[in-house]
MARBA-3410 file (N, C-alpha, C, O; in Angstrom, 1 decimal):
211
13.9,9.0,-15.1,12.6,9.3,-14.4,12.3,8.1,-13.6,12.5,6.9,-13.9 ~ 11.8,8.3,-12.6,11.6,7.2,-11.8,10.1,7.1,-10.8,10.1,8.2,-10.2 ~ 9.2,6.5,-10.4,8.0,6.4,-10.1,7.9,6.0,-8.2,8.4,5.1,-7.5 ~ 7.1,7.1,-7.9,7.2,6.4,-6.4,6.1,6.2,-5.9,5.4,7.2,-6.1 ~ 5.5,5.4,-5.3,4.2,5.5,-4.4,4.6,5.1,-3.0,5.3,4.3,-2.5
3.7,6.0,-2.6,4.0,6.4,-0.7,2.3,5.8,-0.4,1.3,6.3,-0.8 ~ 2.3,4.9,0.1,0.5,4.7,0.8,0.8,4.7,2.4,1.6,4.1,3.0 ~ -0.3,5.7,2.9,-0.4,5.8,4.2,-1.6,5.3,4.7,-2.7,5.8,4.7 ~ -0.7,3.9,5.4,-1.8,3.6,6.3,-2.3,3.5,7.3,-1.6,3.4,8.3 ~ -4.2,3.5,7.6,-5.0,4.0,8.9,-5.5,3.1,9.6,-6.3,3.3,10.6
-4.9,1.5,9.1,-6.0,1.1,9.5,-4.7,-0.3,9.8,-5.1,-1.5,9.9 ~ -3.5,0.0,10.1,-2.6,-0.8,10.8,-2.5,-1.8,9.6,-2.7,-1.3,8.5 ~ -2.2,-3.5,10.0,-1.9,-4.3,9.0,-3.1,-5.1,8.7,-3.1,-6.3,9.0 ~ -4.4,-4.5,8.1,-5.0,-4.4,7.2,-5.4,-5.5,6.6,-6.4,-6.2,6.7 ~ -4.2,-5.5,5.8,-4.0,-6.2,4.6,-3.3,-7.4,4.4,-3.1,-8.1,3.3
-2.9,-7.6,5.6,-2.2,-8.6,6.2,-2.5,-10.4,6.3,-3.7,-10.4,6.2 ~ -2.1,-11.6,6.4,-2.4,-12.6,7.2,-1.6,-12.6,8.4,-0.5,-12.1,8.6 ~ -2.3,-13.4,9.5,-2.1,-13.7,10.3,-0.9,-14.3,10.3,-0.6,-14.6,9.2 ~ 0.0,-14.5,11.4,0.9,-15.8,11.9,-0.2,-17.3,11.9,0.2,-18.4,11.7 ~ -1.0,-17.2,12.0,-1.7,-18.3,12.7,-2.4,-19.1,11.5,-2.9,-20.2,11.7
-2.3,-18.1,9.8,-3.3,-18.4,8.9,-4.5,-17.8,8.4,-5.2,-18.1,7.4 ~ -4.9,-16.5,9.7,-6.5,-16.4,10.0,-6.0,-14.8,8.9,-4.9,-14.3,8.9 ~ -7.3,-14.5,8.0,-7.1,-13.3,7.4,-7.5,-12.0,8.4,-8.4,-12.0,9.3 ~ -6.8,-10.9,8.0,-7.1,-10.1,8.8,-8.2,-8.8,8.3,-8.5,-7.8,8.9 ~ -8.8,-9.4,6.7,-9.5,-8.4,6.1,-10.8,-8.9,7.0,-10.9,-10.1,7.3
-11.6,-8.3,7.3,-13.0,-8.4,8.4,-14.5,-8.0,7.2,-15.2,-7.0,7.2 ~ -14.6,-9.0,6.5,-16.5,-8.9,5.8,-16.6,-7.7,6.8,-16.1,-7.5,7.9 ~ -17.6,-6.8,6.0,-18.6,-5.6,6.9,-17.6,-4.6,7.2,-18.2,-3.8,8.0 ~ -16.4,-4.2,7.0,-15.5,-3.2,7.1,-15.2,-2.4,6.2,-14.9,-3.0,5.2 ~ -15.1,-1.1,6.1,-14.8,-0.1,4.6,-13.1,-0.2,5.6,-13.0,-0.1,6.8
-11.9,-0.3,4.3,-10.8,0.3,4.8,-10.6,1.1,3.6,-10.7,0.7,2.4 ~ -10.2,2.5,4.1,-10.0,3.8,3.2,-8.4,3.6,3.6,-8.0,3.3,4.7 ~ -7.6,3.8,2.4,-6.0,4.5,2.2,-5.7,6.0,1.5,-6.2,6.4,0.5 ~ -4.9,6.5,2.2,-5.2,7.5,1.3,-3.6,7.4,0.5,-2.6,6.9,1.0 ~ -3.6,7.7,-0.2,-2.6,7.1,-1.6,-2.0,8.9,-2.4,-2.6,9.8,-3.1
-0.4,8.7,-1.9,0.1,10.2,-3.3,1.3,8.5,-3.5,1.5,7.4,-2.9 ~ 1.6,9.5,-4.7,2.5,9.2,-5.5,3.5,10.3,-6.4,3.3,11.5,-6.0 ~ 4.3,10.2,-7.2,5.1,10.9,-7.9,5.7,10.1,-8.7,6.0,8.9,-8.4 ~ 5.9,10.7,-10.2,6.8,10.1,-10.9,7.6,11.8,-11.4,6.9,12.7,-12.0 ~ 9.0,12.0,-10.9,9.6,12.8,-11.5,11.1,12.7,-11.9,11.8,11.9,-11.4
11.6,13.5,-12.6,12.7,13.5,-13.4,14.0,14.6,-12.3,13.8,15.8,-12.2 ~ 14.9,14.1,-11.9,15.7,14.7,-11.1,17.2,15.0,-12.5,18.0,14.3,-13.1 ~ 17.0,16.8,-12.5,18.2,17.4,-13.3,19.3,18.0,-11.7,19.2,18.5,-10.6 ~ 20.3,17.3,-12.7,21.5,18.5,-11.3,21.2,18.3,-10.2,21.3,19.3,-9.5 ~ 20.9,17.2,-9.8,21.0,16.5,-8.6,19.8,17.6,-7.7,19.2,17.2,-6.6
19.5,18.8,-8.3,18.8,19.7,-7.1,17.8,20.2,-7.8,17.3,21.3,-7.3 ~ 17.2,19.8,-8.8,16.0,20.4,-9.6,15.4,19.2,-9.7,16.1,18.2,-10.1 ~ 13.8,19.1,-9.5,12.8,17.9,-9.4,11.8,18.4,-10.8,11.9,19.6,-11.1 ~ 11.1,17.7,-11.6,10.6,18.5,-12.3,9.6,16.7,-12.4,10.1,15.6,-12.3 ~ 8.0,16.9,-12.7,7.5,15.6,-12.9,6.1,16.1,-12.5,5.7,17.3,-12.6
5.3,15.0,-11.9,3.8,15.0,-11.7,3.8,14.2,-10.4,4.7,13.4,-10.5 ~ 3.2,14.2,-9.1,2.2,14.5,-8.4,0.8,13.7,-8.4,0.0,14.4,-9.1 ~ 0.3,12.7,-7.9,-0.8,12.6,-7.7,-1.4,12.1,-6.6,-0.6,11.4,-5.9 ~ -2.8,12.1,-6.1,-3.3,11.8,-4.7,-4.4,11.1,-5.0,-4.8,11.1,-6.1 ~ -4.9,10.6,-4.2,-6.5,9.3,-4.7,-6.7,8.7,-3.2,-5.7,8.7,-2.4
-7.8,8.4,-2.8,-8.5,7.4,-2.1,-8.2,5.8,-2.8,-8.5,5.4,-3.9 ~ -7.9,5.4,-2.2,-8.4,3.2,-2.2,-9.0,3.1,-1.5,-8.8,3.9,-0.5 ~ -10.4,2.0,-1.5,-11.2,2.2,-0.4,-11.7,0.6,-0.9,-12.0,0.1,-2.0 ~ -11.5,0.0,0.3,-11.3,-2.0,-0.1,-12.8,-2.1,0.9,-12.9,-1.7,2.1 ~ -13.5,-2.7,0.5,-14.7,-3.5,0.8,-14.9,-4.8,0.9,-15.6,-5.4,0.1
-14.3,-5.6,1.8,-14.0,-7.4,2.0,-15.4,-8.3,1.9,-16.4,-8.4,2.6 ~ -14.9,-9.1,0.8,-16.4,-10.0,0.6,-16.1,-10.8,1.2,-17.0,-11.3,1.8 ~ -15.0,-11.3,1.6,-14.6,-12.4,2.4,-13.2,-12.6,2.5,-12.4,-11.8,1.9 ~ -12.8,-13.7,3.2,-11.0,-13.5,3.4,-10.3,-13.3,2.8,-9.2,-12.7,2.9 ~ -10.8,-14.1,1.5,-9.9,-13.8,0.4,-10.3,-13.0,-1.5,-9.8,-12.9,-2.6
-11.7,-12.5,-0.6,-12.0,-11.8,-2.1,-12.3,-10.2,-1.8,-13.3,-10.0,-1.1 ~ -11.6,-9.2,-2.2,-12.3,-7.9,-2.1,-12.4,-7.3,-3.0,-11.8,-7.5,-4.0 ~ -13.2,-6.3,-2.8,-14.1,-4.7,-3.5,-13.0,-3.6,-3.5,-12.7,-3.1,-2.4 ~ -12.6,-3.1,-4.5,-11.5,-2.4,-4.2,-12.1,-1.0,-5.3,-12.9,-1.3,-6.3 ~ -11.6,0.4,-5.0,-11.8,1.3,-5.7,-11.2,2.4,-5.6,-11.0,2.8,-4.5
-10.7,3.2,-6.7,-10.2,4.2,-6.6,-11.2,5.7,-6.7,-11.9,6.0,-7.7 ~ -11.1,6.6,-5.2,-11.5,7.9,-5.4,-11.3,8.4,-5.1,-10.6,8.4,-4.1 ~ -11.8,10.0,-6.2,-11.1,11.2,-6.3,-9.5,11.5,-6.3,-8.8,12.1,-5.4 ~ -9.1,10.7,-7.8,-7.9,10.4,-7.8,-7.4,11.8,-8.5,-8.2,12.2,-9.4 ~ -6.4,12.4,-8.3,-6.4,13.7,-8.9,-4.4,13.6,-9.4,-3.7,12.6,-9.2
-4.2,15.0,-10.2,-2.9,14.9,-10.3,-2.7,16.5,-10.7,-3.5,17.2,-11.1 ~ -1.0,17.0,-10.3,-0.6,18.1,-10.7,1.2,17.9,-11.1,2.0,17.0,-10.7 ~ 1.2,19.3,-12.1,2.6,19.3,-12.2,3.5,19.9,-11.5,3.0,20.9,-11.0 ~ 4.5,19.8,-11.3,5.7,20.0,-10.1,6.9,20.2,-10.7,7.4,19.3,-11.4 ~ 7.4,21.5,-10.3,8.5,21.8,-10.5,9.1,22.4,-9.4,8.5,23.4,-8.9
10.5,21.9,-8.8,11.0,22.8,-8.0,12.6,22.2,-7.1,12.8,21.0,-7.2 ~ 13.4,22.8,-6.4,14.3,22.4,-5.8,14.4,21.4,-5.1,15.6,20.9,-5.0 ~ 13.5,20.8,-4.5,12.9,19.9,-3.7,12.3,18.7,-3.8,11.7,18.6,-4.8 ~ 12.2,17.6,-3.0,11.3,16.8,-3.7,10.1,17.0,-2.7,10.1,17.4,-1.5 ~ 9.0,16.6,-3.5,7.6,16.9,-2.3,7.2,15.9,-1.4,6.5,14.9,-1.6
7.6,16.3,-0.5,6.7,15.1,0.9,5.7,15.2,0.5,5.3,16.0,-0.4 ~ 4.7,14.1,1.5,3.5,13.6,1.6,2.7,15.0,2.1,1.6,15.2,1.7 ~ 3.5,15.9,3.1,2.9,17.1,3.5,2.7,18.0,2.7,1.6,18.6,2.9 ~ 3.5,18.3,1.6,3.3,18.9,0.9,1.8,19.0,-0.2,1.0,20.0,-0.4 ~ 1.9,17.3,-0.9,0.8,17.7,-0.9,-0.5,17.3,-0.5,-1.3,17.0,-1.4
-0.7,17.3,0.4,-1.9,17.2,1.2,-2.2,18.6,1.7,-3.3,19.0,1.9 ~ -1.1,19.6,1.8,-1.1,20.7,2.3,-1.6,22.3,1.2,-2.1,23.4,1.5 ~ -0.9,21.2,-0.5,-0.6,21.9,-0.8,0.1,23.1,-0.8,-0.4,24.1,-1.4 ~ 1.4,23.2,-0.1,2.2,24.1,0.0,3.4,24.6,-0.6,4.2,25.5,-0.3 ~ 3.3,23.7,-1.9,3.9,24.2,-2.8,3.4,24.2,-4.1,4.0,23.8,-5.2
1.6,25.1,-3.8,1.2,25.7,-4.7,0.9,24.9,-5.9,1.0,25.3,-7.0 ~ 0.4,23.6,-5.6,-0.3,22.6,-6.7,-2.0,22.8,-6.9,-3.0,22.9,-6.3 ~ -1.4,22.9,-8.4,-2.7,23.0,-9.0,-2.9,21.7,-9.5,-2.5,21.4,-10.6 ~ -3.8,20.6,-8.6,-4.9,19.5,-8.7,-5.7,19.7,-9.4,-6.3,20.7,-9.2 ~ -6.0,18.7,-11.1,-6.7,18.4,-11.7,-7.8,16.9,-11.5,-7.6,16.2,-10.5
-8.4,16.7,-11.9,-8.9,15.2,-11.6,-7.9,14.6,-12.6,-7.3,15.2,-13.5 ~ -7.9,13.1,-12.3,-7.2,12.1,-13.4,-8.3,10.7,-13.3,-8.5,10.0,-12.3 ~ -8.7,10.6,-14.5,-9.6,9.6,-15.3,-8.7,7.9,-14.8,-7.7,7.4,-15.4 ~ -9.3,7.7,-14.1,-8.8,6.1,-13.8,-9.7,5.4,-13.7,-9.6,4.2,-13.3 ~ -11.0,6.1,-14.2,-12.3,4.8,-14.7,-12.8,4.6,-13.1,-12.0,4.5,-12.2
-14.2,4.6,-13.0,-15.3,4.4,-12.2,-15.9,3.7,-11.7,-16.9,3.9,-11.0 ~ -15.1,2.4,-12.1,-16.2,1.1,-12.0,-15.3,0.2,-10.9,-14.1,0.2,-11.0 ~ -15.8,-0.6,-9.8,-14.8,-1.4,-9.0,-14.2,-2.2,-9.5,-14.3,-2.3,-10.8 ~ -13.2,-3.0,-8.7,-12.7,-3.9,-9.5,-12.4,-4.6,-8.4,-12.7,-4.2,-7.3 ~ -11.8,-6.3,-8.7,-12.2,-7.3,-7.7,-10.8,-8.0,-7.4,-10.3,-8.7,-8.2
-10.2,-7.5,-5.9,-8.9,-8.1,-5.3,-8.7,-9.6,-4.8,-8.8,-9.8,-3.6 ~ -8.4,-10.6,-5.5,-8.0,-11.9,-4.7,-7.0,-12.1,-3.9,-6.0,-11.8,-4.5 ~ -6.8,-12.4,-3.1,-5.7,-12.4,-1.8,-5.8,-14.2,-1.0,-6.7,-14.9,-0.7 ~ -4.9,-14.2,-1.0,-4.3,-15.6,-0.3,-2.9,-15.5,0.7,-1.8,-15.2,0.3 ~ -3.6,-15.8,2.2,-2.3,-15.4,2.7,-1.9,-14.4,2.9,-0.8,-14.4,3.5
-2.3,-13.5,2.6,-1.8,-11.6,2.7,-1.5,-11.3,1.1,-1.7,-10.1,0.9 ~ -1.2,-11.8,0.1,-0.5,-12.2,-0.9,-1.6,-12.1,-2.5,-2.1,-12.9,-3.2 ~ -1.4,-10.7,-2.6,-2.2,-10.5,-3.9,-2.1,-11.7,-5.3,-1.4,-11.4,-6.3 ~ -2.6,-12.5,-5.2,-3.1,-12.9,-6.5,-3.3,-12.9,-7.6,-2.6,-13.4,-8.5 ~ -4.9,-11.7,-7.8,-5.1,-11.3,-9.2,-6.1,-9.9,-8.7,-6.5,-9.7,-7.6
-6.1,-9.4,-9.5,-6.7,-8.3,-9.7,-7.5,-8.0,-11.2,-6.9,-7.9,-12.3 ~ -8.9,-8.0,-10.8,-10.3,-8.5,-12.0,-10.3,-6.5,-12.3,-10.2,-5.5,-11.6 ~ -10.3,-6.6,-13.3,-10.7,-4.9,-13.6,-11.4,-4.7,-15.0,-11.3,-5.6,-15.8 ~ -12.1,-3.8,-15.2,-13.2,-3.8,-16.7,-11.6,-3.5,-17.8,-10.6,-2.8,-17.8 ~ -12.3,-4.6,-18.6,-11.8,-5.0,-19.7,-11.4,-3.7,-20.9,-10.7,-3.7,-21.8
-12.4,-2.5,-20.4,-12.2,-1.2,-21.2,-11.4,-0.4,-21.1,-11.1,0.4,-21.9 ~ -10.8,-0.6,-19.8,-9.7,-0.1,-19.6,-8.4,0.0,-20.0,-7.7,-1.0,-20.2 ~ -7.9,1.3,-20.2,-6.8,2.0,-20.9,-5.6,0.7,-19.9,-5.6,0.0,-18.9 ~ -4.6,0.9,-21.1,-3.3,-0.1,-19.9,-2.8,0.8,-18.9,-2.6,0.6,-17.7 ~ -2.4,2.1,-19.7,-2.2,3.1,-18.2,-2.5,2.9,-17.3,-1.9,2.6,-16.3
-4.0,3.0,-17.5,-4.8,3.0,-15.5,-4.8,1.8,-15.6,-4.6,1.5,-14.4 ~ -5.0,0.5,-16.4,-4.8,-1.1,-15.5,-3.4,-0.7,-14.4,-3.5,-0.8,-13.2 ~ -2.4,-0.3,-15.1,-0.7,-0.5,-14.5,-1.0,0.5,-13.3,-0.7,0.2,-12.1 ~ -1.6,1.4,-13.6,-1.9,2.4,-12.0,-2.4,1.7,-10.8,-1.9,1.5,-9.7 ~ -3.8,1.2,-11.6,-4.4,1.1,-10.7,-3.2,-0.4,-9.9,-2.7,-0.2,-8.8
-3.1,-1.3,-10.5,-2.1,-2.3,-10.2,-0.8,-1.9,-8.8,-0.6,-2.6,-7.8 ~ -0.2,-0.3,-9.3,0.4,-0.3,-8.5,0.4,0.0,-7.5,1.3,-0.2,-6.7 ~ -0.7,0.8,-7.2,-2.0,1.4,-5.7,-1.9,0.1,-5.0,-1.1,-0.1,-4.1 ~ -2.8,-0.9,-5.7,-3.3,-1.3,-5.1,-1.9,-2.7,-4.3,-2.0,-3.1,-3.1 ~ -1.2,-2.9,-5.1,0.1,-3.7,-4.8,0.8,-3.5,-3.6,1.4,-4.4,-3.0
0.7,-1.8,-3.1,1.0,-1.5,-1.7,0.7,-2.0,-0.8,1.4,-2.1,0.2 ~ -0.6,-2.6,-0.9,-1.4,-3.2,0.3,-0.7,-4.4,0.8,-0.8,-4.8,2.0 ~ -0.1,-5.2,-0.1,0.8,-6.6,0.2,1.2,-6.6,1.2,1.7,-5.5,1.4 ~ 1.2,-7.5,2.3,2.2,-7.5,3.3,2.3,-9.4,3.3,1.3,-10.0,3.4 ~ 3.4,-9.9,3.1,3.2,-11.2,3.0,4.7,-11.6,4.2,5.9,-11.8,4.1
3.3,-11.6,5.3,3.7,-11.5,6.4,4.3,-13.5,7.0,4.8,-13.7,8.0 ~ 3.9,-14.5,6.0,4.2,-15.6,6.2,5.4,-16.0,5.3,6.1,-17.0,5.5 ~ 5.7,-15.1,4.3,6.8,-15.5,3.6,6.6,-16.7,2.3,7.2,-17.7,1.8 ~ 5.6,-15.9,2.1,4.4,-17.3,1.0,5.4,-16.8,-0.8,5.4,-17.6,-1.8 ~ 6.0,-15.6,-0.5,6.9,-15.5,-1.7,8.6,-15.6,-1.6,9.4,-15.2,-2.4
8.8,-16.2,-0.5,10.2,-16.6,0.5,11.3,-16.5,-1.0,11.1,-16.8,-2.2 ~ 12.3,-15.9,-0.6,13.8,-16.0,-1.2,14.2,-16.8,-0.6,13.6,-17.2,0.4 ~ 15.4,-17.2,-0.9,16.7,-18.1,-0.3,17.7,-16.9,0.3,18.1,-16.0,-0.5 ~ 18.0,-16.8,1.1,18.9,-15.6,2.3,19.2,-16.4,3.4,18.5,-17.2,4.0 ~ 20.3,-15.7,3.7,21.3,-16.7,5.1,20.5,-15.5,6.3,20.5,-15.8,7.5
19.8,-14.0,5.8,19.0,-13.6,7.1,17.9,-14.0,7.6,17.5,-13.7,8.7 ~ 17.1,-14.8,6.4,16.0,-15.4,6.7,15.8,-15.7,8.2,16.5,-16.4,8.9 ~ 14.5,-14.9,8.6,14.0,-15.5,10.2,13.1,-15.5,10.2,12.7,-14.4,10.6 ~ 11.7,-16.4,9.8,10.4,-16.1,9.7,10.1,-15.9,11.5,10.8,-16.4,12.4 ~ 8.8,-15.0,11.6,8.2,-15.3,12.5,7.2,-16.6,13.2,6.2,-17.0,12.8
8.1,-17.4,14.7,7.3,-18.6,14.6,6.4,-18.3,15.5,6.6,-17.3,16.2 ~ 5.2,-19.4,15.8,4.4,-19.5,17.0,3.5,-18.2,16.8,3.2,-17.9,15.7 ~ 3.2,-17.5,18.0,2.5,-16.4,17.9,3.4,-14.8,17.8,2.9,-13.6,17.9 ~ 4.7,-15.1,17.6,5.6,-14.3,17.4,5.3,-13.3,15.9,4.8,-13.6,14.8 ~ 5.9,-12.1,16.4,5.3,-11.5,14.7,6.7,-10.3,14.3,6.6,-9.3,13.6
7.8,-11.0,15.0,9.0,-10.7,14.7,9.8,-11.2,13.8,9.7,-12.4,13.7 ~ 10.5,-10.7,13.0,11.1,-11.6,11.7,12.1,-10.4,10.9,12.1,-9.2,10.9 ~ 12.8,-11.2,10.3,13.7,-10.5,9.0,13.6,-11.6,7.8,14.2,-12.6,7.9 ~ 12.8,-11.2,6.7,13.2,-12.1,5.8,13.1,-11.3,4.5,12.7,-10.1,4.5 ~ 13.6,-12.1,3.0,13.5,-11.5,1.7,12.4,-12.0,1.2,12.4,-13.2,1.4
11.3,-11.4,0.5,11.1,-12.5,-0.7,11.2,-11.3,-2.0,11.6,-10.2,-2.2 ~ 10.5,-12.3,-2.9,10.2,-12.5,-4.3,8.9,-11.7,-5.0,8.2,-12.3,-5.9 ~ 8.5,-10.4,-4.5,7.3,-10.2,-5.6,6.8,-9.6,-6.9,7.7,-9.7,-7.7 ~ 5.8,-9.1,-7.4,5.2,-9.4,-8.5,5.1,-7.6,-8.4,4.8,-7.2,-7.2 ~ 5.2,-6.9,-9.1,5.0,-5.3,-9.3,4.7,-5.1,-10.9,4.9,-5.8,-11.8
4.3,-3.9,-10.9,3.6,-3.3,-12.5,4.7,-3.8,-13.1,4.5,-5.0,-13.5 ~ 6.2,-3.2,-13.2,6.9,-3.6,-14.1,7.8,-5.1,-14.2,8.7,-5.4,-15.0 ~ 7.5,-5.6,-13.4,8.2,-7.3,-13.2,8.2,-7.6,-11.7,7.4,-7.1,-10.9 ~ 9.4,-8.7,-11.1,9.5,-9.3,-9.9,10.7,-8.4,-9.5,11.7,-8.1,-10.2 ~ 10.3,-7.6,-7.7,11.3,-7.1,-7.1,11.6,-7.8,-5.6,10.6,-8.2,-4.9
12.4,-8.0,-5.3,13.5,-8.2,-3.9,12.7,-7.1,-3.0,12.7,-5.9,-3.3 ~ 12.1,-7.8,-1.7,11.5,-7.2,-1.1,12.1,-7.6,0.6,12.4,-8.7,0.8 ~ 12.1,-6.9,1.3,12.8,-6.9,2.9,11.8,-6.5,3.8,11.2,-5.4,4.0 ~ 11.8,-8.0,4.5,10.7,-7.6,5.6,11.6,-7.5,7.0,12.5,-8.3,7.2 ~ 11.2,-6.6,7.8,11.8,-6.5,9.2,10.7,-6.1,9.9,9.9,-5.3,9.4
10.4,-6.8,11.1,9.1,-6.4,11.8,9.5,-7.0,13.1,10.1,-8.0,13.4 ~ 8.9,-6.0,13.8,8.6,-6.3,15.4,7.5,-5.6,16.0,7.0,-4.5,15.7 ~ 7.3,-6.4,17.0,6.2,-6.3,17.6,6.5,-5.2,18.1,7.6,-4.7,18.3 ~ 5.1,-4.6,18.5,4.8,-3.0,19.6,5.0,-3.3,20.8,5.0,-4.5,20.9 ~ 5.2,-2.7,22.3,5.1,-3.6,23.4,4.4,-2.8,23.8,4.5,-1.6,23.7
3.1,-3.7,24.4,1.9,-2.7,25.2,2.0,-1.9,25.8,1.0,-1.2,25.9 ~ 3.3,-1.5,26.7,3.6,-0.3,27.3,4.0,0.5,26.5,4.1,1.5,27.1 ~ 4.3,0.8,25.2,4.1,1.8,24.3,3.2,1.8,23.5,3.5,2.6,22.5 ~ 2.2,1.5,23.4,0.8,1.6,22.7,0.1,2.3,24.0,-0.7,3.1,23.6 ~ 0.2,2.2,25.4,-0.2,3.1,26.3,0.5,4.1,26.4,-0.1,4.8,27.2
1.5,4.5,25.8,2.4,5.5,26.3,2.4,6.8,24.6,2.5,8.0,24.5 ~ 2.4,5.9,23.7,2.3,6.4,22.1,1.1,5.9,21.5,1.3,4.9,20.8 ~ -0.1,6.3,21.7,-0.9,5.8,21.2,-1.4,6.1,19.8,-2.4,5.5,19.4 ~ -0.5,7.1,18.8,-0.7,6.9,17.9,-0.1,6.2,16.8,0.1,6.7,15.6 ~ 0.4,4.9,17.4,1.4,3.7,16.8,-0.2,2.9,16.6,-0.3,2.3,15.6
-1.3,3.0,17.6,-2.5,2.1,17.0,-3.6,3.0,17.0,-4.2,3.2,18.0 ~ -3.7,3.4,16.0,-4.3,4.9,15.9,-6.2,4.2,15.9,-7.2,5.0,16.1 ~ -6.3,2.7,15.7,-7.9,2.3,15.8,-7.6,1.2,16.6,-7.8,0.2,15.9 ~ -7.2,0.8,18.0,-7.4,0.4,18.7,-8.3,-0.7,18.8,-7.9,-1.8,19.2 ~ -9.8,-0.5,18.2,-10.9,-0.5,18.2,-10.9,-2.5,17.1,-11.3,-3.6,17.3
-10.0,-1.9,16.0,-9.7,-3.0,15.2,-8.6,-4.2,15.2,-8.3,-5.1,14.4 ~ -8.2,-3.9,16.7,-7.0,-5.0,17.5,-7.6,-6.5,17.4,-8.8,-6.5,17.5 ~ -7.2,-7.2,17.3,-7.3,-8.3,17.4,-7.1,-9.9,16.4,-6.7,-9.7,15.2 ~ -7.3,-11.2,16.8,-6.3,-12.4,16.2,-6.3,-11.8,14.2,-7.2,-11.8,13.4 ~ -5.1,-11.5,14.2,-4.8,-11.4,12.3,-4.5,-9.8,12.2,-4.1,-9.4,11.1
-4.6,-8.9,13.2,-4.5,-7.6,12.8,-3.3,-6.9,13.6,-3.0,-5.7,13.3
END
């Protein structure tokens, strides 16, 4: 059995630091994700059989490096079928999911970030370990540690220099169940395709130094 989370994001790199140092979370901003996941059991290479779930993250920035983070209307269903379920599915519900709510506790909880580079994560102490490890792995998507602040040793290593935001590198991070090997490849958009595909920057509106 094996666990996946898909987060789709609206709000570009977010979550990000700058090349330059500068954070790109903005005080006075709500950023909503909307968040499925799956954890299922693959029989005979062609039968999926497991659970399904969908939720809101919705991050409230106290400042560069401290945020308000929260999970809502986190729900879940069971799934069986030849297939495995895209993101369309269920948002579409098109293969007939019956969505229950799922109890991951009500109360916010408080994101430290350095560098793009999750930290710690403050959550009520009443909390079941299940939903600590859940909520943990939601929220872990948001990483992008875009300076290489958890750097591996690799002969592809190319950080991005100057105001460049091109790069291939490995690092080293921290996930629910231990440290995984992570691969960054990024390149920039070129303004003539942000005029031409405009929904590569779907908020326009939130362009600028760190984002």
């Amino acid at each position: 059995m094996g666990w996946k989370l898909v987060l789709c994001l609206f709000v570009g790199l977010a979550t990000s630091a700058s090349i330059s140092g500068n954070s790109a979370w903005r005080p006075g901003y709500e950023y909503v994700y909307k968040v499925h996941g799956q954890s299922l059991s693959n029989y005979d290479d062609d039968y999926y059989k497991g659970i399904v779930i969908k939720a809101d993250l919705i991050v409230q920035p106290q400042s560069a490096e401290v945020l308000i983070g929260k999970i809502s209307n986190p729900k879940y269903a069971r799934y069986e079928g030849a297939d495995e379920p895209t993101i369309r599915d269920v948002d579409a519900n098109s293969q007939d999911l019956q969505f229950k709510p799922l109890d991951l506790g009500d109360k916010p909880f408080r994101i430290r970030v350095k560098q793009g580079v999750i930290r710690n994560i403050e959550m009520a102490s009443e909390l079941e370990h299940w939903k600590v490890n859940m909520i943990k792995g939601i929220v872990s998507q948001t990483q992008l540690d875009i300076q290489g602040v958890n750097l591996m040793k690799d002969r592809i290593n190319q950080l991005p220099e100057n105001d460049s935001y091109s790069g291939v590198y490995k690092t080293m991070e921290d996930w629910v169940t231990g440290k995984f090997a992570t691969l960054y490849e990024m390149n920039e958009v070129p303004s003539t395709q942000i005029q031409y595909k405009p929904w590569r920057v779907p908020f326009p509106q939130l362009q600028g130094e760190g984002s």
